[in-house]
C-alpha positions as CSV (number, residue, x, y, z in Angstrom):
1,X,53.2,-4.4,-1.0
2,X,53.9,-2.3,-4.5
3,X,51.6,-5.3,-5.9
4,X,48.5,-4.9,-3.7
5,X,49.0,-1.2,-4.4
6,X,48.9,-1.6,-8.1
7,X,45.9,-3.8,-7.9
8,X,43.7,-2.1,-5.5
9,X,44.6,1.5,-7.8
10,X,43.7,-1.1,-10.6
11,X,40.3,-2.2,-9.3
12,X,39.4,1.4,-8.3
13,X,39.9,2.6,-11.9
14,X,38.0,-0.4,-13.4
15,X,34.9,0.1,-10.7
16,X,35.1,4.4,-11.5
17,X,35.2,3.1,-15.3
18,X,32.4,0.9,-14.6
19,X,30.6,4.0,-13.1
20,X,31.0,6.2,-16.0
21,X,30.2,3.7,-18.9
22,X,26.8,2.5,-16.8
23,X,25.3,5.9,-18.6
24,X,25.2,7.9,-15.5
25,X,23.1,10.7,-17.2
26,X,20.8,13.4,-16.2
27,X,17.7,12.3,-18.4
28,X,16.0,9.3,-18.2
29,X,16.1,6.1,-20.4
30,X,13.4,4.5,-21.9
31,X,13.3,1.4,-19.6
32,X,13.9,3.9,-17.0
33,X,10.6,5.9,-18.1
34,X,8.9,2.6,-18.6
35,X,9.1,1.8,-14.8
36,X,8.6,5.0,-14.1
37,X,5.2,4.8,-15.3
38,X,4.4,1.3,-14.0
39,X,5.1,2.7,-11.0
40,X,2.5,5.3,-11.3
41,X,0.0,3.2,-13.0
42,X,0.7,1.0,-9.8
43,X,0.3,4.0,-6.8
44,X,-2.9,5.4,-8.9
45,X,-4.5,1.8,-8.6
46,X,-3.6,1.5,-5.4
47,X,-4.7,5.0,-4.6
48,X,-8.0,3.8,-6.4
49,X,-8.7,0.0,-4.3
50,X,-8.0,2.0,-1.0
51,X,-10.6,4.4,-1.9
52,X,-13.2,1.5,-2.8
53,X,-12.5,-0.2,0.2
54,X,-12.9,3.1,2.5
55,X,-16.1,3.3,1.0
56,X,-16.9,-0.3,1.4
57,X,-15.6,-0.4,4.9
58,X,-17.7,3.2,5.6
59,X,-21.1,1.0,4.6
60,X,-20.8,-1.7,6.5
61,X,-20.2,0.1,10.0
62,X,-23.5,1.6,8.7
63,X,-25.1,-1.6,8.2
64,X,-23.5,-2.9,11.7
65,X,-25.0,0.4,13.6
66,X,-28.4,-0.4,11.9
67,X,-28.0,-3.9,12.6
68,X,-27.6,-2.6,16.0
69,X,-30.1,-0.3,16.4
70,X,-32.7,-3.6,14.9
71,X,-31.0,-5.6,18.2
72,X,-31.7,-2.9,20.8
73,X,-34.8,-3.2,19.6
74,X,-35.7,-6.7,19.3
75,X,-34.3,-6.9,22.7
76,X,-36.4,-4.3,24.5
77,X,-39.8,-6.1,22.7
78,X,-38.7,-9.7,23.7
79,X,-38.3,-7.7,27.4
80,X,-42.0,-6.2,27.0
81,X,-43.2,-9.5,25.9
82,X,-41.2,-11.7,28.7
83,X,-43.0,-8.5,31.7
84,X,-46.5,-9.3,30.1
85,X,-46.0,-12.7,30.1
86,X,-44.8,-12.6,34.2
87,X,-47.7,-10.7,35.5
């Protein structure tokens, strides 16, 4: 029983040792500020392609209503041409 003790005390102390030697520090290291930045770089472009395709996707349901508009139309001349063509 004394034996697990000592080794669980022993594995705590290595894994709080661990903790404090990893550089547990207020600033940032380079590699850390390096991601960092990816990271931004990555949100802004992502910020930027969702912007594009709002804009893209705001055009075409323009296109669609005039495309629809054109139908509606098409369809009440092909009904003016099919009434002439019954009487």
């Amino acid at each position: 029983m004394a034996k697990r003790f000592r080794s669980f005390v022993l594995l705590l102390t290595v894994l709080a040792a661990g903790f404090v030697l990893s550089g547990c520090s207020r600033n940032a290291n380079d590699k850390q500020m390096q991601v960092l930045e990816e990271s931004q770089a990555a949100v802004q472009a992502s910020q930027d392609k969702i912007a594009q395709l709002e804009k893209e996707n705001a055009e075409l349901k323009a296109q669609l209503a005039q495309k629809q508009q054109e139908l509606e139309y098409a369809k009440s001349e092909r009904e003016k041409v099919r009434a002439k063509l019954g009487q």
